[in-house]
N, CA, C and O atoms as a Tripos MOL2 file, in Angstrom:
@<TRIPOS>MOLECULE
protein
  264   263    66     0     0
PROTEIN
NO_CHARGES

@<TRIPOS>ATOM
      1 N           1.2290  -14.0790   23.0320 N.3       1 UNK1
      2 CA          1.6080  -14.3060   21.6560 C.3       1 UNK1
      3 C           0.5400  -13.7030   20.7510 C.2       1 UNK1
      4 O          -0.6080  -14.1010   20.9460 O.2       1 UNK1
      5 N           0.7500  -12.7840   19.7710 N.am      2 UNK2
      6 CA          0.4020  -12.6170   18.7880 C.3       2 UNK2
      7 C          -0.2440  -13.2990   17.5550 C.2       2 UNK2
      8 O           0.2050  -14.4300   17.3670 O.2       2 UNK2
      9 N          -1.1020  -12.9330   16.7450 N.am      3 UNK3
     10 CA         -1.4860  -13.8910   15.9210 C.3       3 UNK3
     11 C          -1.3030  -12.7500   14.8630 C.2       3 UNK3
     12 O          -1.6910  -11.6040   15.0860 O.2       3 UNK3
     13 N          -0.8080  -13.0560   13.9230 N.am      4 UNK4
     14 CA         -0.2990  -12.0320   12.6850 C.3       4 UNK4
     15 C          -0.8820  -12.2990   10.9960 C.2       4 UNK4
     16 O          -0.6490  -13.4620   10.6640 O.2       4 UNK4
     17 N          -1.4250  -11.6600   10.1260 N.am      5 UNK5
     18 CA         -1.9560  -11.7210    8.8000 C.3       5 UNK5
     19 C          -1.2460  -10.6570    7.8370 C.2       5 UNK5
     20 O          -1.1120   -9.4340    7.8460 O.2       5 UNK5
     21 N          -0.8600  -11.6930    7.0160 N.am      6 UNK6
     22 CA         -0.3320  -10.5340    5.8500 C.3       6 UNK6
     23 C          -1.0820  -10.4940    4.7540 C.2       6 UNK6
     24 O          -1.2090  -11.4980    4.0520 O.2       6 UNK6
     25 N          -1.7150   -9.2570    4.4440 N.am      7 UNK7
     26 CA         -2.4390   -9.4140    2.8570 C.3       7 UNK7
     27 C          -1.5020   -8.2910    1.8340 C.2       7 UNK7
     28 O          -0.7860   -7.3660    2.2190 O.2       7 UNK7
     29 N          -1.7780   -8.7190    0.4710 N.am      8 UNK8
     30 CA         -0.9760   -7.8750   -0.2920 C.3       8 UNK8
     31 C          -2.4280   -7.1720   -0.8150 C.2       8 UNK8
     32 O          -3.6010   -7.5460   -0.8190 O.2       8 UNK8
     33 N          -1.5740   -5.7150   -1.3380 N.am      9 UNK9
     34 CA         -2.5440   -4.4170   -1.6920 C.3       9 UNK9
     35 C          -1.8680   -3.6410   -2.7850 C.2       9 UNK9
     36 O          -0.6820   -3.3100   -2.7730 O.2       9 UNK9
     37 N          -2.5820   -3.4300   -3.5580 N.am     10 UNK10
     38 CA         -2.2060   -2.7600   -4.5690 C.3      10 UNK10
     39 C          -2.9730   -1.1450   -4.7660 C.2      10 UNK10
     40 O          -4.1960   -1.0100   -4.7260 O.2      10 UNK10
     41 N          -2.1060   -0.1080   -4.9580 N.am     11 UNK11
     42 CA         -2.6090    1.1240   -4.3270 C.3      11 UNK11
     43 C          -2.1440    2.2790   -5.4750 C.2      11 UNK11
     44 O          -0.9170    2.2150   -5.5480 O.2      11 UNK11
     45 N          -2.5360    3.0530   -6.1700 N.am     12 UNK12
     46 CA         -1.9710    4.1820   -6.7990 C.3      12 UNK12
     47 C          -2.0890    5.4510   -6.1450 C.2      12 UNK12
     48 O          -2.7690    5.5040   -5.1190 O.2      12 UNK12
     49 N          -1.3710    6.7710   -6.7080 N.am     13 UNK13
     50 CA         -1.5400    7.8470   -6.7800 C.3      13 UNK13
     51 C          -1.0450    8.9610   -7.6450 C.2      13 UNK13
     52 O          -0.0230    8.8460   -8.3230 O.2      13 UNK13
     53 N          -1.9270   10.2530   -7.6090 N.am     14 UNK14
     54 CA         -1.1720   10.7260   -8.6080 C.3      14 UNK14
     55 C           0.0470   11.6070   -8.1720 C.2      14 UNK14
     56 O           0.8820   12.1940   -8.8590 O.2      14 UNK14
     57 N          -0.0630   11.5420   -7.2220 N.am     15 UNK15
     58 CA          1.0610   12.2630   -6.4780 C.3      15 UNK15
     59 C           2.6370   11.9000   -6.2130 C.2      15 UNK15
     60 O           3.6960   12.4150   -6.5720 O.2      15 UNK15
     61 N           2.3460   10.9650   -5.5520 N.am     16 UNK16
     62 CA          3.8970   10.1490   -5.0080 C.3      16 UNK16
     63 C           3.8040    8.5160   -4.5390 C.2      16 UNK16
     64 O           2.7840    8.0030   -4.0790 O.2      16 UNK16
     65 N           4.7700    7.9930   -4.7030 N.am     17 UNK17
     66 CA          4.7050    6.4990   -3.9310 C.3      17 UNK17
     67 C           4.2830    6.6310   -2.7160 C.2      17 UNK17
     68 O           3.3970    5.9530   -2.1960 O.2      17 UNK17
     69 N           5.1260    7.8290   -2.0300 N.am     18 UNK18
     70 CA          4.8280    7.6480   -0.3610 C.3      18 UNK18
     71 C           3.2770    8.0870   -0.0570 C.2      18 UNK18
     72 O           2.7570    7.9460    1.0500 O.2      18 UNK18
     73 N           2.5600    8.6880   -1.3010 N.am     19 UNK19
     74 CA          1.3790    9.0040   -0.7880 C.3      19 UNK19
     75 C           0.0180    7.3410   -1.4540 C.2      19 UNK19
     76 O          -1.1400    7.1930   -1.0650 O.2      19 UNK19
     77 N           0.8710    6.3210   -2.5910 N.am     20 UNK20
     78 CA          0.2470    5.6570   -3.0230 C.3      20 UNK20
     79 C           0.0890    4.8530   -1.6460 C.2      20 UNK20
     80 O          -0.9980    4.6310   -1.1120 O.2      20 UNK20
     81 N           1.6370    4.3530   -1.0310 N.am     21 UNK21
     82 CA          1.6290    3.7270    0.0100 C.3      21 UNK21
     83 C           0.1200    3.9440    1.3430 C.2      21 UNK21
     84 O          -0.6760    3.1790    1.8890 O.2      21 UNK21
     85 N           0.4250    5.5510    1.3660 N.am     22 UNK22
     86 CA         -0.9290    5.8510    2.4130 C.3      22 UNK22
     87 C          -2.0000    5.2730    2.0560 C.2      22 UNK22
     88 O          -2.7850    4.6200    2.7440 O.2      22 UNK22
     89 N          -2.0260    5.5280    0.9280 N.am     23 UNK23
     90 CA         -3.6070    5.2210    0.1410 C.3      23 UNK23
     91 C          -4.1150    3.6680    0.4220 C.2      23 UNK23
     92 O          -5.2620    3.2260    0.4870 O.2      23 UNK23
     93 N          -2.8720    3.0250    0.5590 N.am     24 UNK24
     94 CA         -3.1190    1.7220    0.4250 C.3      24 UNK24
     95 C          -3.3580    1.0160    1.9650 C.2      24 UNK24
     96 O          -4.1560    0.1690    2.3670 O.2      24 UNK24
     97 N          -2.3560    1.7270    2.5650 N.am     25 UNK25
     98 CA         -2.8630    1.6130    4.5250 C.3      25 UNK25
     99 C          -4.1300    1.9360    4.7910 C.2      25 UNK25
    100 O          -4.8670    1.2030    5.4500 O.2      25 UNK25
    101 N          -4.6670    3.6390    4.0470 N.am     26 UNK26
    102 CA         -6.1920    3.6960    4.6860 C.3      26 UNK26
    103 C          -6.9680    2.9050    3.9470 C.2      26 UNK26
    104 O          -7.8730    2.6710    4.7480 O.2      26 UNK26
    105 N          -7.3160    2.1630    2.6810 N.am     27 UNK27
    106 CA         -8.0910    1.1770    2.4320 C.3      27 UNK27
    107 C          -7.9310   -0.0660    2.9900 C.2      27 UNK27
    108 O          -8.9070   -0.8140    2.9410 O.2      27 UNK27
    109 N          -7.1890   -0.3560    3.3740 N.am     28 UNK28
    110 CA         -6.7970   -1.8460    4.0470 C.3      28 UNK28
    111 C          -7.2430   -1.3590    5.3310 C.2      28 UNK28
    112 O          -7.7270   -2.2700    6.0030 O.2      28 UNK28
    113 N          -7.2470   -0.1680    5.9350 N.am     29 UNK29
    114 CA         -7.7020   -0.1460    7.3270 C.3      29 UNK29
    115 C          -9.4910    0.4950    7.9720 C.2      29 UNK29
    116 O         -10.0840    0.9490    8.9510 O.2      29 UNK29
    117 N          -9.6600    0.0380    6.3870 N.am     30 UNK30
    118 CA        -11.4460    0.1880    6.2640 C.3      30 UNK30
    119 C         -11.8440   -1.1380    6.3930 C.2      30 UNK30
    120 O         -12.9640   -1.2040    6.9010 O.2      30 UNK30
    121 N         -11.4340   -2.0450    6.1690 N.am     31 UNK31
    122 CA        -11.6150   -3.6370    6.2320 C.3      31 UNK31
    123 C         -11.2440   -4.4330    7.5370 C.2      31 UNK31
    124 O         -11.9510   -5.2580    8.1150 O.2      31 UNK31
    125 N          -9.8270   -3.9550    7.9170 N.am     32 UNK32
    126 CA         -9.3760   -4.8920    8.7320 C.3      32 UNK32
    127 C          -8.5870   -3.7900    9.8530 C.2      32 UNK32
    128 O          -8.2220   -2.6880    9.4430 O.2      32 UNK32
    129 N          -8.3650   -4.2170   11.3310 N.am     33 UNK33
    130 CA         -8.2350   -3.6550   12.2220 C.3      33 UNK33
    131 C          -6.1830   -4.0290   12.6430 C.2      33 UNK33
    132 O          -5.3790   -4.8270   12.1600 O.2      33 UNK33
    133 N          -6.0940   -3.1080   13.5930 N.am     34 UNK34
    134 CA         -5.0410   -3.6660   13.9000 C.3      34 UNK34
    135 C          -3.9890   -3.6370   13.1010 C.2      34 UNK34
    136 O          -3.4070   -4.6950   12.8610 O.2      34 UNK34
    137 N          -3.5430   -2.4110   12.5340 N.am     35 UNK35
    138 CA         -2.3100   -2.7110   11.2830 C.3      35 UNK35
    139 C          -1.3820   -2.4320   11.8940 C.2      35 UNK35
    140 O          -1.3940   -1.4280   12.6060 O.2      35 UNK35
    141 N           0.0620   -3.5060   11.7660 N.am     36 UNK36
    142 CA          1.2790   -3.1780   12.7880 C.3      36 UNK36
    143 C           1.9740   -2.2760   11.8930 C.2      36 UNK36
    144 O           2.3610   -1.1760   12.2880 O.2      36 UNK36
    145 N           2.2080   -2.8140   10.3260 N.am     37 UNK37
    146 CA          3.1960   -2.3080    9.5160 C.3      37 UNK37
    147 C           2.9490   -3.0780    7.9580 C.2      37 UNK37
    148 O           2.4670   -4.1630    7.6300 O.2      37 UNK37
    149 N           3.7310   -1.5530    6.9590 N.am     38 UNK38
    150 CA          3.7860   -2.0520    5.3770 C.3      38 UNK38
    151 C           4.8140   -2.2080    5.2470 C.2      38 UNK38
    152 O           5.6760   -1.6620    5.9360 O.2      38 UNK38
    153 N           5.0720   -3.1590    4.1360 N.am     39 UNK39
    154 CA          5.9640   -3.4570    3.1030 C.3      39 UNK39
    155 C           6.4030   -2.8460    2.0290 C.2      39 UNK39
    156 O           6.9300   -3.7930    1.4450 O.2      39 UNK39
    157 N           6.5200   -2.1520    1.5190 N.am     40 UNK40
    158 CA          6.4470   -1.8120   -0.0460 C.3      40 UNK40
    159 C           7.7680   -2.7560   -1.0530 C.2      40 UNK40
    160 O           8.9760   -2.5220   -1.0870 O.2      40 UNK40
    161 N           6.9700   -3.8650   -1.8010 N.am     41 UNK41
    162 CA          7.1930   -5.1660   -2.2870 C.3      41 UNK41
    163 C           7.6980   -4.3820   -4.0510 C.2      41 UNK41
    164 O           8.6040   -4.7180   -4.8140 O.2      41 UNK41
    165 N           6.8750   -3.5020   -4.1490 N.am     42 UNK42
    166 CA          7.4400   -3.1060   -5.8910 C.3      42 UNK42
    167 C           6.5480   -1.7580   -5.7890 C.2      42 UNK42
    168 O           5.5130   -1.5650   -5.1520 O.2      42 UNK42
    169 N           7.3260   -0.8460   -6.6670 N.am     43 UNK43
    170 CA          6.6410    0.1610   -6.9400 C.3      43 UNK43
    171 C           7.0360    0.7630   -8.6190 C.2      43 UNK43
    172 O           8.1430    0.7930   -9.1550 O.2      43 UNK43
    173 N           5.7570    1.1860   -9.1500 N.am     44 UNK44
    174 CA          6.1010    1.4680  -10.6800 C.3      44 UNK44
    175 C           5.6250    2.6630  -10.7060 C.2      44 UNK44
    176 O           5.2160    3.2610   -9.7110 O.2      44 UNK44
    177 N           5.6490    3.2280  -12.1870 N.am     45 UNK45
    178 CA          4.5200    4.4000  -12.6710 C.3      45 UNK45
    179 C           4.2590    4.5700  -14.1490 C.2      45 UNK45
    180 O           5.0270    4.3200  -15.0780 O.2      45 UNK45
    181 N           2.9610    5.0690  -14.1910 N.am     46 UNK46
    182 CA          2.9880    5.3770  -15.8650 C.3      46 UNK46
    183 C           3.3500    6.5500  -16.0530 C.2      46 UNK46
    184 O           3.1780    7.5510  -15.3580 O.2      46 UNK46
    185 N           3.9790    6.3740  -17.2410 N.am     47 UNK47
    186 CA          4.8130    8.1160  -17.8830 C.3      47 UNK47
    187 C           3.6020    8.6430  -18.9540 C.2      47 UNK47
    188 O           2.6330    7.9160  -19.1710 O.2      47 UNK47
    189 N           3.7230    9.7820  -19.5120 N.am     48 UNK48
    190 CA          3.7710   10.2810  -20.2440 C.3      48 UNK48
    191 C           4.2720   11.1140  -21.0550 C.2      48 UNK48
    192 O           3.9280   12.2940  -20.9890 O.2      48 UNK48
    193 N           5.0980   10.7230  -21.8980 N.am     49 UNK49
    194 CA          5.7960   11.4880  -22.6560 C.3      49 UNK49
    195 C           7.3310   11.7000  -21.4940 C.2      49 UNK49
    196 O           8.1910   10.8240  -21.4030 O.2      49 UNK49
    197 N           7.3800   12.9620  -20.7530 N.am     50 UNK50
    198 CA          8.6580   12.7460  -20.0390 C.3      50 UNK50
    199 C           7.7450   13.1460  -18.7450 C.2      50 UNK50
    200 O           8.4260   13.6600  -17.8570 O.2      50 UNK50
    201 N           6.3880   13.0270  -18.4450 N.am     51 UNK51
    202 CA          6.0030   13.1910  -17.4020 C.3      51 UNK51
    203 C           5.3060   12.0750  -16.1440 C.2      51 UNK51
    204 O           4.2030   11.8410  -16.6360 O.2      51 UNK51
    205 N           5.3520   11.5290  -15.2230 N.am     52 UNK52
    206 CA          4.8220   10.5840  -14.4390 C.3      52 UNK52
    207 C           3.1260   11.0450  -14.0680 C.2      52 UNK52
    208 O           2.6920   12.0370  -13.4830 O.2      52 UNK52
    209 N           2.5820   10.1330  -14.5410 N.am     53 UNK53
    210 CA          1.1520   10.4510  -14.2790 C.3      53 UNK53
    211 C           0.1650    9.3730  -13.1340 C.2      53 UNK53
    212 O          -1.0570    9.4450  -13.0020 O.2      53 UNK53
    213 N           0.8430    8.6680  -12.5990 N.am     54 UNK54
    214 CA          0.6960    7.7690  -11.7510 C.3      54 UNK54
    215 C           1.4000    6.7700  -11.0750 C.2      54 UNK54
    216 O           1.6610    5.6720  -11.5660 O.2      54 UNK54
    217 N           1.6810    7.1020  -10.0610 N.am     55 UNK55
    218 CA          2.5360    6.4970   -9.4100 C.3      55 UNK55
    219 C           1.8980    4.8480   -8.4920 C.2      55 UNK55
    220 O           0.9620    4.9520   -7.6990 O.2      55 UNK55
    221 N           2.4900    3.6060   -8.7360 N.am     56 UNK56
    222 CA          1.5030    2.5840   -8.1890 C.3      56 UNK56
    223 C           2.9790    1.8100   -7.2790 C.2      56 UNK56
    224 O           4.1670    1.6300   -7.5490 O.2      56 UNK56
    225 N           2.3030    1.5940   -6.4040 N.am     57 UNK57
    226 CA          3.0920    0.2760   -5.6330 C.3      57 UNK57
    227 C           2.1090   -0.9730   -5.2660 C.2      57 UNK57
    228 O           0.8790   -0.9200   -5.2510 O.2      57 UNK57
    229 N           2.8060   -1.9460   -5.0140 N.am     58 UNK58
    230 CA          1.6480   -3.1870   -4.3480 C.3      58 UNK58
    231 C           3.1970   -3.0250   -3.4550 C.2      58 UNK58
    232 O           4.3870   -2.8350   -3.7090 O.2      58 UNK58
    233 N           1.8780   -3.3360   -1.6990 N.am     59 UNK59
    234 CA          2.7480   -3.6120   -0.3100 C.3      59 UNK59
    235 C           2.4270   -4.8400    0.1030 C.2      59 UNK59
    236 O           2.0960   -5.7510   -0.6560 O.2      59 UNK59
    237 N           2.5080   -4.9170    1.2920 N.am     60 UNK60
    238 CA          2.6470   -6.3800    2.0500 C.3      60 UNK60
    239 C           1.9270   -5.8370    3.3760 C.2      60 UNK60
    240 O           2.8120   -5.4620    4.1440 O.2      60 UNK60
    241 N           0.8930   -5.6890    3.8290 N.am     61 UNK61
    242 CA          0.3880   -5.1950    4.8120 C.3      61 UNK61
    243 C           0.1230   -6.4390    6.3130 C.2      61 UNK61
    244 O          -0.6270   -7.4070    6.1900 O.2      61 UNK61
    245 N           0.7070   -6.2110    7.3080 N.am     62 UNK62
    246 CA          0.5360   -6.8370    8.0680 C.3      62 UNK62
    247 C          -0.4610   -6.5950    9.1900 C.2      62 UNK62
    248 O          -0.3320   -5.4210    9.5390 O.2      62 UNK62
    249 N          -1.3290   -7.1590    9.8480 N.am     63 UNK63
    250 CA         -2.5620   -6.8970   10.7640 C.3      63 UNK63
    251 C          -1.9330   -7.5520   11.6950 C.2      63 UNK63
    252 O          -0.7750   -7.9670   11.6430 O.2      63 UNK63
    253 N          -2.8460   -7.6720   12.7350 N.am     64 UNK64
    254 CA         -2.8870   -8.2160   14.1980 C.3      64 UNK64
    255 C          -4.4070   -8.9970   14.1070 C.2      64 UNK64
    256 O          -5.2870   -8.1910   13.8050 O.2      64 UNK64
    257 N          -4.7860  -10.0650   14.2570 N.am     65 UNK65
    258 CA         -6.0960  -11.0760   14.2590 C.3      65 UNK65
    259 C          -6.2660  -10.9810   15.7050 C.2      65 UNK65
    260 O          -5.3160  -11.2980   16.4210 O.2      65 UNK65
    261 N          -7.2380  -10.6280   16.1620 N.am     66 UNK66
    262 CA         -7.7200  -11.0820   17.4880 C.3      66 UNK66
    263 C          -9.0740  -11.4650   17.5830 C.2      66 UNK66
    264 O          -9.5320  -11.8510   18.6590 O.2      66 UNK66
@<TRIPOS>BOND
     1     1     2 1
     2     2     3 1
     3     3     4 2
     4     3     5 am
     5     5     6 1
     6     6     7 1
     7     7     8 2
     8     7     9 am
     9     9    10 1
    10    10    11 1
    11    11    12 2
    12    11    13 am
    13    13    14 1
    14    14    15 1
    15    15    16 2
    16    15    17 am
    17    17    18 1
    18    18    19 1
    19    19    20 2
    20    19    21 am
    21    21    22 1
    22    22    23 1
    23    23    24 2
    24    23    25 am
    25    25    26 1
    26    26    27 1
    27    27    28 2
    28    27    29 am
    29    29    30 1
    30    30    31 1
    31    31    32 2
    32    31    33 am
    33    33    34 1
    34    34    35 1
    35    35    36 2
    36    35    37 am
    37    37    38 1
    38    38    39 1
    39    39    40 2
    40    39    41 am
    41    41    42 1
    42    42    43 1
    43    43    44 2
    44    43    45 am
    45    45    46 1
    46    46    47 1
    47    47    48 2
    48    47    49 am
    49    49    50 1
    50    50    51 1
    51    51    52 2
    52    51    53 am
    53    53    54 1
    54    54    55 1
    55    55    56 2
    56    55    57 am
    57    57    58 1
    58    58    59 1
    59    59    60 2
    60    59    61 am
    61    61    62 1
    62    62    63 1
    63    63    64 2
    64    63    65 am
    65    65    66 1
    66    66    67 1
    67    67    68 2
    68    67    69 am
    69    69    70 1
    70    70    71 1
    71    71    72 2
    72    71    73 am
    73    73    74 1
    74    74    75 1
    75    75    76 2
    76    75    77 am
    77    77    78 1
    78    78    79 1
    79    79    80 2
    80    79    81 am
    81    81    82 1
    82    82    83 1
    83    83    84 2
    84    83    85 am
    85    85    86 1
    86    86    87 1
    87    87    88 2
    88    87    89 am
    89    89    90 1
    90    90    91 1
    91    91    92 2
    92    91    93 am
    93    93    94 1
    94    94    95 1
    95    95    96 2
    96    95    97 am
    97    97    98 1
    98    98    99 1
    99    99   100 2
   100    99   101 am
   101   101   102 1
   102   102   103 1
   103   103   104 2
   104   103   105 am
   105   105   106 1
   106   106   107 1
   107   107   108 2
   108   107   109 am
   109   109   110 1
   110   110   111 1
   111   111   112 2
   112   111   113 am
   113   113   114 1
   114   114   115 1
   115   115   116 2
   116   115   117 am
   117   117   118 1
   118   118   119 1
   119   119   120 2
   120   119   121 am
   121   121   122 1
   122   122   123 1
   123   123   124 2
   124   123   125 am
   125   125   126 1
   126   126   127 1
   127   127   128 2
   128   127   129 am
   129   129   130 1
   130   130   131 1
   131   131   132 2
   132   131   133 am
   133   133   134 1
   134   134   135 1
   135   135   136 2
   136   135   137 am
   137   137   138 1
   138   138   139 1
   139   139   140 2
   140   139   141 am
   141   141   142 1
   142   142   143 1
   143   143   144 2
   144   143   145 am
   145   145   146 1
   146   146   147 1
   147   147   148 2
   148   147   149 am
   149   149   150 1
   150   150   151 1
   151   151   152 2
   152   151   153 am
   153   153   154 1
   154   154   155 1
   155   155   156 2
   156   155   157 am
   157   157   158 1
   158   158   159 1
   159   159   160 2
   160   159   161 am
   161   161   162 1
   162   162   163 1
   163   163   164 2
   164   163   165 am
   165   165   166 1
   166   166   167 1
   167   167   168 2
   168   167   169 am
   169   169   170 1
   170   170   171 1
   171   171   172 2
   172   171   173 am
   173   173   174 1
   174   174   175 1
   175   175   176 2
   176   175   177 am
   177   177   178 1
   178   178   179 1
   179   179   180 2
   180   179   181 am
   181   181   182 1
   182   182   183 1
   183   183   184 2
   184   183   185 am
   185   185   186 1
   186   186   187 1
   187   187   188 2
   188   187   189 am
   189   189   190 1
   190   190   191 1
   191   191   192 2
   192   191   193 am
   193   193   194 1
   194   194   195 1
   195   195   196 2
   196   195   197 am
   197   197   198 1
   198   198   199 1
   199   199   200 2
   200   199   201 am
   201   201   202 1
   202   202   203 1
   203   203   204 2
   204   203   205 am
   205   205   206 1
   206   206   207 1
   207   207   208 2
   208   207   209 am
   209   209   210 1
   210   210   211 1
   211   211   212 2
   212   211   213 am
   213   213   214 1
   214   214   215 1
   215   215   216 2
   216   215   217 am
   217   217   218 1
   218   218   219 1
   219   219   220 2
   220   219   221 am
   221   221   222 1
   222   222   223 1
   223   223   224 2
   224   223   225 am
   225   225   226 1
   226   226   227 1
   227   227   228 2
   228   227   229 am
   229   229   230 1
   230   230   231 1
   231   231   232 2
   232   231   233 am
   233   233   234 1
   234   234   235 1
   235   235   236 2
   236   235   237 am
   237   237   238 1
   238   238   239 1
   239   239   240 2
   240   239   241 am
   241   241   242 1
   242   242   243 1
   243   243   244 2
   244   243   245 am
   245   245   246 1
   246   246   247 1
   247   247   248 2
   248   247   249 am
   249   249   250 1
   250   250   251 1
   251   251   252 2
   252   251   253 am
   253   253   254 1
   254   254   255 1
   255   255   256 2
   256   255   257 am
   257   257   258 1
   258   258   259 1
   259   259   260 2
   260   259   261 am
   261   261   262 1
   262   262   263 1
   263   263   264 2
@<TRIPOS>SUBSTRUCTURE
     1 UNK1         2 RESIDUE 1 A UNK
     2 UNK2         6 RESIDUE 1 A UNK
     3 UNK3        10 RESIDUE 1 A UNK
     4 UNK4        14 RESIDUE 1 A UNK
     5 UNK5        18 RESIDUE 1 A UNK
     6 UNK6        22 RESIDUE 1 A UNK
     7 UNK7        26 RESIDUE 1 A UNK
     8 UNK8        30 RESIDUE 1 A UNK
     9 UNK9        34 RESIDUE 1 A UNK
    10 UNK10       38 RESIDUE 1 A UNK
    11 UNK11       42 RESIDUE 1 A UNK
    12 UNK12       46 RESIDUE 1 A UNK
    13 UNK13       50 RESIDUE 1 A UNK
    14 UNK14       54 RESIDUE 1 A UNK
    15 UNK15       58 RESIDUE 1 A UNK
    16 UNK16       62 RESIDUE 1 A UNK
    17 UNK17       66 RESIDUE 1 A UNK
    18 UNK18       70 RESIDUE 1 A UNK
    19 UNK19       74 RESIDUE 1 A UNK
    20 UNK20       78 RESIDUE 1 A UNK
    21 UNK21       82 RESIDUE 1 A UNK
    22 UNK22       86 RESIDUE 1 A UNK
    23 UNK23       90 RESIDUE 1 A UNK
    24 UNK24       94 RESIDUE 1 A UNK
    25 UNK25       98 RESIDUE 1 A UNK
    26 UNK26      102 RESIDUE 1 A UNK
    27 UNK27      106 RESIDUE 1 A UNK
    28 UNK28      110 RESIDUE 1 A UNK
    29 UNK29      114 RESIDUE 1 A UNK
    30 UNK30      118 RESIDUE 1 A UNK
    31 UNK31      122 RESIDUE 1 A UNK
    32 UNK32      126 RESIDUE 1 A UNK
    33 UNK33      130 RESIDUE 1 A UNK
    34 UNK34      134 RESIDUE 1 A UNK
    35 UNK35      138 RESIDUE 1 A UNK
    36 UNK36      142 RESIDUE 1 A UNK
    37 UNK37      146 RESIDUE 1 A UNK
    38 UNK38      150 RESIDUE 1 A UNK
    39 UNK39      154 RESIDUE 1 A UNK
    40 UNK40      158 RESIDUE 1 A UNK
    41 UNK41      162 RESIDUE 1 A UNK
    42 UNK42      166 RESIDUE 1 A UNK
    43 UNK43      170 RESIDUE 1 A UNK
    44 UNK44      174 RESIDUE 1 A UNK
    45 UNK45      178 RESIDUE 1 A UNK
    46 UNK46      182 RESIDUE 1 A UNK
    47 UNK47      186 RESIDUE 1 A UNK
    48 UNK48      190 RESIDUE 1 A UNK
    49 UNK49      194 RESIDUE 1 A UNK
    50 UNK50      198 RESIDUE 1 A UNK
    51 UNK51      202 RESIDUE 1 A UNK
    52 UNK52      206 RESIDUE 1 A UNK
    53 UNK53      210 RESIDUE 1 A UNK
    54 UNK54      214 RESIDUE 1 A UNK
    55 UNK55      218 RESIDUE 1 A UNK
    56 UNK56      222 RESIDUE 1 A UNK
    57 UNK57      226 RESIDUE 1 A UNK
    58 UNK58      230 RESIDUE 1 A UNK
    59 UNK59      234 RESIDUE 1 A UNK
    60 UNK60      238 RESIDUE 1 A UNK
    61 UNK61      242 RESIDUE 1 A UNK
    62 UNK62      246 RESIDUE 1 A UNK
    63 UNK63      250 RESIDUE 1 A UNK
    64 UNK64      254 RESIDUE 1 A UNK
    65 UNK65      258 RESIDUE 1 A UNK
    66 UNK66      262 RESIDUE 1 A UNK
């Protein structure tokens, strides 16, 4: 049996969600070991004018505790 931890993370980029998402796996996986899988719980961005200048999500990151 498994022992399982979920922390939430909040992550930007200026690129894309799918790259905010990364961003947010490799900081969470400077801290803590063992990541099975993300969530992505909400994702936004700031505009400018008619352009997106940051793209942010907060996930749901799940570990493995051993």
């Amino acid at each position: 049996m498994a022992v399982l931890k979920v922390i939430e993370v909040l992550a930007n980029s200026n690129k894309s969600w799918e790259d905010a998402t990364q961003n947010a796996v490799k900081q969470a996986a400077k801290s803590v070991k063992h990541v099975r899988s993300v969530y992505v719980k909400e994702m936004s961005a700031n505009v400018d004018g008619e352009d997106i200048t940051e793209y942010r999500v907060n996930v749901k990151i799940t570990f493995e505790v051993k």
